[in-house]
C-alpha positions as CSV (number, residue, x, y, z in Angstrom):
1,X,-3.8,-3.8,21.1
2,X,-6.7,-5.8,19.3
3,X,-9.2,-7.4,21.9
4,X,-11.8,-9.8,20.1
5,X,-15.4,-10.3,20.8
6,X,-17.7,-12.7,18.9
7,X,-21.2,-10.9,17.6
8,X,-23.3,-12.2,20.5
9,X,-21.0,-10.7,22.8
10,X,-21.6,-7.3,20.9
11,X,-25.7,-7.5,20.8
12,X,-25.9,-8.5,24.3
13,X,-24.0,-5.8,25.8
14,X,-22.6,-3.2,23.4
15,X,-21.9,-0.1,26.1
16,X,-19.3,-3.2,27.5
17,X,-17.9,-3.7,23.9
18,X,-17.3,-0.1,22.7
19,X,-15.6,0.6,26.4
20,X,-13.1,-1.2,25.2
21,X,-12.4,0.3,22.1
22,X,-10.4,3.0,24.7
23,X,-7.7,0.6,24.9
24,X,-7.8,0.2,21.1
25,X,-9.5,-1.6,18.0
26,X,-11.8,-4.7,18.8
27,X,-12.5,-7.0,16.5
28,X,-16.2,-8.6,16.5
29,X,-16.1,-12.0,14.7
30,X,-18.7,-13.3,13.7
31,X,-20.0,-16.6,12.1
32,X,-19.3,-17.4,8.1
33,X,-18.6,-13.3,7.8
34,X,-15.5,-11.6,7.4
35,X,-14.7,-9.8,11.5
36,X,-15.4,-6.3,12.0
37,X,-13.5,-3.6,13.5
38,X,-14.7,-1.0,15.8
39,X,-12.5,1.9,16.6
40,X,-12.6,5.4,17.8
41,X,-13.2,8.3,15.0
42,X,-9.8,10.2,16.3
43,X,-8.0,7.2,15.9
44,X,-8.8,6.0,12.7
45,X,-8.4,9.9,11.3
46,X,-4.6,9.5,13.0
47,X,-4.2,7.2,11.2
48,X,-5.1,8.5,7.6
49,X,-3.1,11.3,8.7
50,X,-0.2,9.2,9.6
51,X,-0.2,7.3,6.3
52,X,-0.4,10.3,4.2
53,X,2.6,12.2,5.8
54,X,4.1,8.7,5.3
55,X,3.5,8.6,1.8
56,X,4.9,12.0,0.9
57,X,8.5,10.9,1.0
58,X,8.2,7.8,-0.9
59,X,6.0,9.3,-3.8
60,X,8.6,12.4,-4.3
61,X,11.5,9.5,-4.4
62,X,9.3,7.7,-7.3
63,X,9.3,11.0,-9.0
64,X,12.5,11.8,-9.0
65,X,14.6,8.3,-9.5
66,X,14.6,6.3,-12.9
67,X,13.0,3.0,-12.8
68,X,16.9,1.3,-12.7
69,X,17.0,3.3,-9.2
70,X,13.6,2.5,-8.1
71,X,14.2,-1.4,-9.1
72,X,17.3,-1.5,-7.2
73,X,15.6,0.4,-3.8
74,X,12.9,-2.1,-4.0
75,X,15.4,-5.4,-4.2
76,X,15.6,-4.7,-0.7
77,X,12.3,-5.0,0.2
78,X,11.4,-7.6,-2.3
79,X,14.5,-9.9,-3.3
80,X,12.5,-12.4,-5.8
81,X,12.2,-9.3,-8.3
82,X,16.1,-10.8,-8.3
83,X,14.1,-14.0,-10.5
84,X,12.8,-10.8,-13.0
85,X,14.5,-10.6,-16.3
86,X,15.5,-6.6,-16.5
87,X,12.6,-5.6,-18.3
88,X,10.5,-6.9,-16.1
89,X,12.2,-5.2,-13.2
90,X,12.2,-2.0,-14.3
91,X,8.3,-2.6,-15.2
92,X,7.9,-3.7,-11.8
93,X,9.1,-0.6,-10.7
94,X,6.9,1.8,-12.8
95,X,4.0,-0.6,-11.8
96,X,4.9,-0.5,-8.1
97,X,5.2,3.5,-8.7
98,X,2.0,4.0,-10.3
99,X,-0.1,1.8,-7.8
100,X,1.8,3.2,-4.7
101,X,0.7,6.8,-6.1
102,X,-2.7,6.0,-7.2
103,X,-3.0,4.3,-3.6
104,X,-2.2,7.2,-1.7
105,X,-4.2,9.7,-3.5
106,X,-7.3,7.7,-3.4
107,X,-6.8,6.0,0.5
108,X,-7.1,2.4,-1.4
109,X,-4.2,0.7,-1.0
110,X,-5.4,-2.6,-2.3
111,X,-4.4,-0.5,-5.6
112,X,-0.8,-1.6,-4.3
113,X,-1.5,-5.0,-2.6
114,X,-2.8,-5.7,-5.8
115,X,0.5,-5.0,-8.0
116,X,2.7,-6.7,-5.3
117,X,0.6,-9.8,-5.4
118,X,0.6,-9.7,-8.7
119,X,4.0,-9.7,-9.5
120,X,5.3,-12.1,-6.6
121,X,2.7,-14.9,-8.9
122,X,5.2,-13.6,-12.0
123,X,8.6,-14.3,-9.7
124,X,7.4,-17.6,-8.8
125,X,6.6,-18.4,-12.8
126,X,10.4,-17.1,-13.5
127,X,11.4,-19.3,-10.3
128,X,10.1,-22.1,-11.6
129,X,11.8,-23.2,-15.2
130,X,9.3,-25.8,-16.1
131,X,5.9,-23.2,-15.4
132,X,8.1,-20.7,-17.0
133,X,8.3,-22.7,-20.3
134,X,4.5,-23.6,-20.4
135,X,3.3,-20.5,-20.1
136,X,6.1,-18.8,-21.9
137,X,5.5,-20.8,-25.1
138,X,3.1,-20.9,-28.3
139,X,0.2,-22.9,-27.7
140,X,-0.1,-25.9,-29.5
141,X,-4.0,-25.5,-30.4
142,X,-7.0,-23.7,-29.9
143,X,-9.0,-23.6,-26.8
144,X,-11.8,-21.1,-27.8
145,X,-12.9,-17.5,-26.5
146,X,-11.4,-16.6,-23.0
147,X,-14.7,-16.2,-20.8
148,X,-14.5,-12.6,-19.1
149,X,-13.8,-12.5,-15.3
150,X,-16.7,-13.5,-13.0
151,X,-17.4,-10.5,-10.3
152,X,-15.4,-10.0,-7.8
153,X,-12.4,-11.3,-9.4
């Protein structure tokens, strides 16, 4: 269970605000900031504990299936890989493979949000035949040096 608190709330009387974190996580919002979560220590090491013996399974699968297998395990979790030419389903796979390893070893799993989001905006182009044909074709002219991605990008 999540309980919320705004900041003030917190500053006034924290004793009152981390009591509650024995009934679970409380989230402190506060104004024009991303909410912060207070937890216990045992719970939040649980937790890493259950998501690595959680990851195991899954990460011996990825080594031990072909990318045609993986592909077709993950259609069920994510049918628009369906709008995927082949190639790109099976590079879907390897990609989801790699992050979902890289995630688990270093407890990041934006790593893996990442791919996903990532390749759902490449479904949608393939979903869409008209995007597909603008950004699939030669361009027409010139439209100078690519700046490079501002921070935080």
């Amino acid at each position: 269970m999540i309980t919320e608190v705004q900041w003030s709330e917190l500053q006034r009387d924290p004793h009152s605000v981390a009591e509650r974190t024995e009934q679970g996580v409380v989230r402190v919002r506060r104004r024009g900031k991303a909410p912060l979560l207070l937890l216990q220590e045992d719970e939040s090491t649980l937790g890493a504990e259950g998501a690595a013996t959680a990851d195991r399974a899954p990460r011996n699968l990825f080594t031990h299936l072909d990318s045609a297998e993986i592909a077709r395990m993950l259609g069920d979790t994510f049918p628009r890989i369906d709008l995927l030419p082949e190639d790109d389903r099976h590079r879907f796979a390897i990609d989801f493979s790699r992050a979902f390893e890289t995630s688990a070893e270093l407890e990041r799993w934006n790593v893996l949000s990442q791919t996903v989001r990532e390749w759902k905006a490449t479904a949608a182009v393939h979903a869409d035949p008209r995007l597909h044909r603008a950004l699939s074709g030669p361009l027409d002219e010139d439209h100078g040096p690519v700046p490079p991605p501002e921070a935080g990008e």
